[in-house]
C-alpha positions as CSV (number, residue, x, y, z in Angstrom):
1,X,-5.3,95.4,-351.2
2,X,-7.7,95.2,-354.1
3,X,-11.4,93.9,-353.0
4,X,-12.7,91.5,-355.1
5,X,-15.7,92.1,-357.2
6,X,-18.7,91.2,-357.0
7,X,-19.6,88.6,-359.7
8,X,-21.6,89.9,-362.6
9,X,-24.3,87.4,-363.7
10,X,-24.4,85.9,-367.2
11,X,-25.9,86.7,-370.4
12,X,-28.6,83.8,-370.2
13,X,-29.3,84.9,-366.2
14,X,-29.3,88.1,-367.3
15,X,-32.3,87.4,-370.2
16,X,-33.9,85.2,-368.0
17,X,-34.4,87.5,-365.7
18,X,-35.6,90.1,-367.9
19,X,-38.9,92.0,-368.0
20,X,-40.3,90.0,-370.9
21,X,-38.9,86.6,-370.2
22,X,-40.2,86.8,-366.5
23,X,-43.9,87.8,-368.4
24,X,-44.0,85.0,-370.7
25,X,-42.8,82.6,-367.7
26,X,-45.4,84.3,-365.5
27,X,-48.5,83.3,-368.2
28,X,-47.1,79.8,-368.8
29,X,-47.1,79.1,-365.0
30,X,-50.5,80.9,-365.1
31,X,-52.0,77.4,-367.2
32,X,-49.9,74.8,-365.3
33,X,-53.1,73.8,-363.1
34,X,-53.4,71.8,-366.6
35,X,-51.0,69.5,-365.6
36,X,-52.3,68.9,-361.8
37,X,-53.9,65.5,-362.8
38,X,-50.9,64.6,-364.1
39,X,-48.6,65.4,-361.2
40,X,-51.3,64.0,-359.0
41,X,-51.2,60.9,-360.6
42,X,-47.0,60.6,-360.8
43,X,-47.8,61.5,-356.8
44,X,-49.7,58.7,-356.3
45,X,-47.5,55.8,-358.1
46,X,-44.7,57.4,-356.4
47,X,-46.6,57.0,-352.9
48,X,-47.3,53.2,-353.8
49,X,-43.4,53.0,-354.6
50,X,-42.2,54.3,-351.4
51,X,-44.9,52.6,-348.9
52,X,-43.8,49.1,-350.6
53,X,-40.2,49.4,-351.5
54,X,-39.4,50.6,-348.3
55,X,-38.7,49.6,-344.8
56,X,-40.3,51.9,-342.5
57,X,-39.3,52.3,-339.2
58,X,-41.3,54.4,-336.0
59,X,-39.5,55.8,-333.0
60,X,-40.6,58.6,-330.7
61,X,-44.5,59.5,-329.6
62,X,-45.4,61.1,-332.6
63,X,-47.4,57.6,-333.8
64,X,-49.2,57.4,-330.3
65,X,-50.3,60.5,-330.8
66,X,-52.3,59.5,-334.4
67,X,-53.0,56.2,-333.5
68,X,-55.1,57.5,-331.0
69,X,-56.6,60.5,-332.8
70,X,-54.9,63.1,-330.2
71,X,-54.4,66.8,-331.1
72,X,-51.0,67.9,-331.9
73,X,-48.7,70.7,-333.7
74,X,-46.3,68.4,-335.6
75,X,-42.9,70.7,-336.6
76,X,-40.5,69.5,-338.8
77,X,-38.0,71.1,-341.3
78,X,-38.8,71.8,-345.3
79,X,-36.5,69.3,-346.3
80,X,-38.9,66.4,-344.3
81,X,-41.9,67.0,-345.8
82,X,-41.7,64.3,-348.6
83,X,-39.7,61.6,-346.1
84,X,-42.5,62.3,-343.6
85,X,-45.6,62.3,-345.5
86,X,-44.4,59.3,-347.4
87,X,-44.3,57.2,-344.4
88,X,-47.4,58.4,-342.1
89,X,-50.0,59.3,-345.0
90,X,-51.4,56.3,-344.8
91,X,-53.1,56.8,-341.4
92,X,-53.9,61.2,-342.4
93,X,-57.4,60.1,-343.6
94,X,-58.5,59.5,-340.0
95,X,-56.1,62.2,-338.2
96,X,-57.9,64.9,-340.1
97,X,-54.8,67.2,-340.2
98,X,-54.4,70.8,-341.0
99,X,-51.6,72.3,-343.0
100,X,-50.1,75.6,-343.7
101,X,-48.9,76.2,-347.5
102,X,-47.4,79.7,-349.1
103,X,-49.5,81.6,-351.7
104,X,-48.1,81.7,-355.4
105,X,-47.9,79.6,-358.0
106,X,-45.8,76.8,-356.2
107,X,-47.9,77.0,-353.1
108,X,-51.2,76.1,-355.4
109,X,-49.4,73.0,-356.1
110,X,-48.4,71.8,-353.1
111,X,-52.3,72.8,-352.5
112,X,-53.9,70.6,-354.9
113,X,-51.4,67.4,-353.9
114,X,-52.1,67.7,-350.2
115,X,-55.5,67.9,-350.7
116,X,-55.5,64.8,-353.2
117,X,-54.2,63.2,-349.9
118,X,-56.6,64.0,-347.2
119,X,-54.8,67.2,-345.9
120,X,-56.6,70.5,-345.6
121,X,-55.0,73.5,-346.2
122,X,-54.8,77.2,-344.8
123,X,-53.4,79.5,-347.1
124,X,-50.6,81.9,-346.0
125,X,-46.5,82.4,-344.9
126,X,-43.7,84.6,-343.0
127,X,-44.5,87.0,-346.2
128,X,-48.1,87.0,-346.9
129,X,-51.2,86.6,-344.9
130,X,-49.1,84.8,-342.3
131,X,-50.2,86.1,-339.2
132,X,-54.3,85.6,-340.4
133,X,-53.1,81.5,-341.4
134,X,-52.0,81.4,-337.9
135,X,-54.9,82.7,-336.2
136,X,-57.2,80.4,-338.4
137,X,-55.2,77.5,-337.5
138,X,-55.4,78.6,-333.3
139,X,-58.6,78.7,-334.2
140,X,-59.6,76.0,-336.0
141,X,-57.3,73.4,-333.7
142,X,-59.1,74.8,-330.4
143,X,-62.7,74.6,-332.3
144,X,-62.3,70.8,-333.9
145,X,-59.5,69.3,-332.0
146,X,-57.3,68.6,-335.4
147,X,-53.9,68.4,-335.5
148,X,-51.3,71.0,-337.6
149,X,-48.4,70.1,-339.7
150,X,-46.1,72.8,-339.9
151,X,-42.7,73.2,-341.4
152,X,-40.3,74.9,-338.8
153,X,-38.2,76.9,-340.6
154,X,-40.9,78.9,-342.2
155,X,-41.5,79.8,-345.8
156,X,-38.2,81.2,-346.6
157,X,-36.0,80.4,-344.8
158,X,-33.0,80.2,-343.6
159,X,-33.4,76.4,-343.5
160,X,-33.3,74.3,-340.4
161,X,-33.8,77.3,-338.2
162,X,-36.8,77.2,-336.2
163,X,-39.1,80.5,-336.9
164,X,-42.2,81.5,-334.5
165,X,-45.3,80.2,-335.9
166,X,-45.4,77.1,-334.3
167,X,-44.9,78.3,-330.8
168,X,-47.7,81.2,-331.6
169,X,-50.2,78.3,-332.7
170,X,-48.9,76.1,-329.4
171,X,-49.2,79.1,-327.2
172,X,-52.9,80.1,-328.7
173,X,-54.5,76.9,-328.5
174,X,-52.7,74.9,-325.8
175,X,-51.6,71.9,-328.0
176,X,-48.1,70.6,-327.6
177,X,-45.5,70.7,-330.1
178,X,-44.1,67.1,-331.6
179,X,-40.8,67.4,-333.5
180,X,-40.5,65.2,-336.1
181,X,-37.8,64.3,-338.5
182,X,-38.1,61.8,-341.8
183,X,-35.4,60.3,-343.5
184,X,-34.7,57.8,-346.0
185,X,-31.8,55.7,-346.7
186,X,-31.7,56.6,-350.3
187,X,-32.7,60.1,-351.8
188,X,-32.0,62.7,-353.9
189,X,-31.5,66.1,-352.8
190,X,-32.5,69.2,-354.9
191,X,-29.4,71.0,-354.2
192,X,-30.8,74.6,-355.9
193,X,-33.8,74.6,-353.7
194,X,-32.9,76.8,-350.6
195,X,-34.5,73.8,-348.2
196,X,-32.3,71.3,-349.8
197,X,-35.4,69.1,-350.3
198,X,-34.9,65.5,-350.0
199,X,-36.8,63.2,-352.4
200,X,-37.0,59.7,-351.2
201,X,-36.2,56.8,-353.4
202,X,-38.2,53.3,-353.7
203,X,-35.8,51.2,-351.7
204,X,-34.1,50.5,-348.8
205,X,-35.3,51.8,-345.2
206,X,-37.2,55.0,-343.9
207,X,-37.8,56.3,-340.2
208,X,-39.7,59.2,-338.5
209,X,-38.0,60.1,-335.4
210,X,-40.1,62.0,-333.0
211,X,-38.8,64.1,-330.1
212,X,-41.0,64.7,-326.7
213,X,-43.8,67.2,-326.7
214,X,-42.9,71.0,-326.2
215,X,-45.9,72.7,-324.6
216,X,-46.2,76.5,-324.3
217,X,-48.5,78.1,-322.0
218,X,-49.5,81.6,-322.3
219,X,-52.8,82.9,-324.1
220,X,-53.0,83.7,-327.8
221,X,-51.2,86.8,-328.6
222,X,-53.4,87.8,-331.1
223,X,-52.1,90.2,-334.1
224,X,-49.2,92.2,-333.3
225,X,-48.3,93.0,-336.7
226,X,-47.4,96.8,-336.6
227,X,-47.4,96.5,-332.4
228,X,-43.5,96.4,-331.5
229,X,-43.6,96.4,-327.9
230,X,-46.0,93.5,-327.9
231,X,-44.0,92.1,-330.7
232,X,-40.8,92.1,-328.5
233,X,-42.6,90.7,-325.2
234,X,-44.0,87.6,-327.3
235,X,-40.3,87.1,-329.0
236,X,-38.6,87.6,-325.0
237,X,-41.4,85.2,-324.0
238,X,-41.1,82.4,-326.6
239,X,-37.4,82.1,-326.9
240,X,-36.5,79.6,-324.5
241,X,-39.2,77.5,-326.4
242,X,-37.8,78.3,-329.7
243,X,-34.0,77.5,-328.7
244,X,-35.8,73.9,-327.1
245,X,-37.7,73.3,-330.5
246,X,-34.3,74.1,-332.3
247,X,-32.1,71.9,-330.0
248,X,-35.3,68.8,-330.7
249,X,-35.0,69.0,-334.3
250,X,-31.4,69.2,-334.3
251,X,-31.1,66.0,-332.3
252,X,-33.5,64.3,-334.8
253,X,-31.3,65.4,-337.2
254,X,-28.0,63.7,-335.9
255,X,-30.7,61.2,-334.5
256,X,-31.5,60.1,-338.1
257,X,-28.1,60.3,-339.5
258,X,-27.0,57.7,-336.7
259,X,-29.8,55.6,-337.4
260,X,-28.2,54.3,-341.2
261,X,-24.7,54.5,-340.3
């Protein structure tokens, strides 16, 4: 039987990916801070859009949880994070919540438009500084009682499969763990983007489905990069709360999809 090979990328993939094309990309993205303002400003119209031209719709504790200023790890995928912080920014001003972003030149964008809204920011992923961002947040949520968004499936993927940071910031500082899911009845979906992110649209309906706290108990692990044995114990430790945060999210998922049938 003859094995089918493997296909060979195209000339213009091929140049695109080439030394010198990836160093002039590299210096253009270098001055795209430029065009913040302008992206920032798009942002905000867009905001207006979707808080006015759509119906929004609460379901789930996650709202009882803001309205009355409590501490919480909010979890939802990378393809929620515009559904989701369409609908609830209004109230983030007062919530005071912290957010983890990835380094690099995308990360410094979402950066800038989270902070435009009232979100601060700790700097880091699965890939880079991820387990210092996690012990700043443990810290910081302990020390000033602020809630966490944090996207479940990490910084890389694979999408919509919950990763560990969240249930080593619940298990550090105590909080519990909301699951959240925001959907839209109209979006587009950027297909090429490995979360499939959805961008809502100025019409029709929106909902945020929440699922019930997840709380972790244990003590903070601390830094176990390099540490295997430790490394194991924490994974054997947190995987029932994992496979319960997966199983949440999933249901808000399904949950969602029901909800514009």
């Amino acid at each position: 039987m003859n094995e089918k090979k493997p296909k060979q990328p195209g000339a213009f993939r091929r140049w695109w990916k080439s030394p010198r094309v990836r160093s002039v990309r590299r210096r253009i993205s270098n001055v795209q801070v430029i065009l913040y303002p302008v992206v920032g400003a798009f942002c905000r119209s867009w905001v207006w859009a979707i808080q006015r031209g759509v119906r929004h719709e609460h379901r789930g504790p996650l709202f009882d949880f803001a309205r009355g200023r409590r501490a919480c790890i909010v979890v939802f995928w990378h393809q929620d994070v515009f559904p989701l912080f369409f609908d609830i920014i209004r109230i983030l001003p007062e919530w005071r919540p912290l957010f983890m972003v990835s380094p690099g030149r995308t990360g410094s964008l979402g950066l800038y438009l989270l902070k435009m809204f009232g979100i601060e920011c700790v700097t880091g992923s699965s890939g880079s500084k991820g387990w210092a961002a996690i012990e700043e947040l443990t810290h910081r949520a302990k020390a000033e009682g602020r809630p966490i968004f944090l996207t479940a499936d990490g910084s890389r993927g694979p999408t919509q499969v919950a990763r560990w940071g969240a249930l080593n910031i619940a298990r550090g500082s105590g909080l519990p763990i909301i699951p959240a899911r925001g959907w839209t009845s109209h979006f587009l979906t950027l297909h090429r983007t490995w979360m499939k992110l959805a961008l809502p649209l100025p019409w029709g309906r929106g909902v945020v489905l929440s699922g019930e706290p997840i709380t972790v108990p244990g003590s903070a692990p601390g830094n176990t990069e390099g540490n295997e044995t430790e490394e194991n114990d924490i994974v054997e430790i947190l995987e029932p709360y994992r496979q319960q945060l997966q199983a949440s999210l999933d249901a808000l998922v399904d949950g969602a999809n029901r909800f514009f049938e």
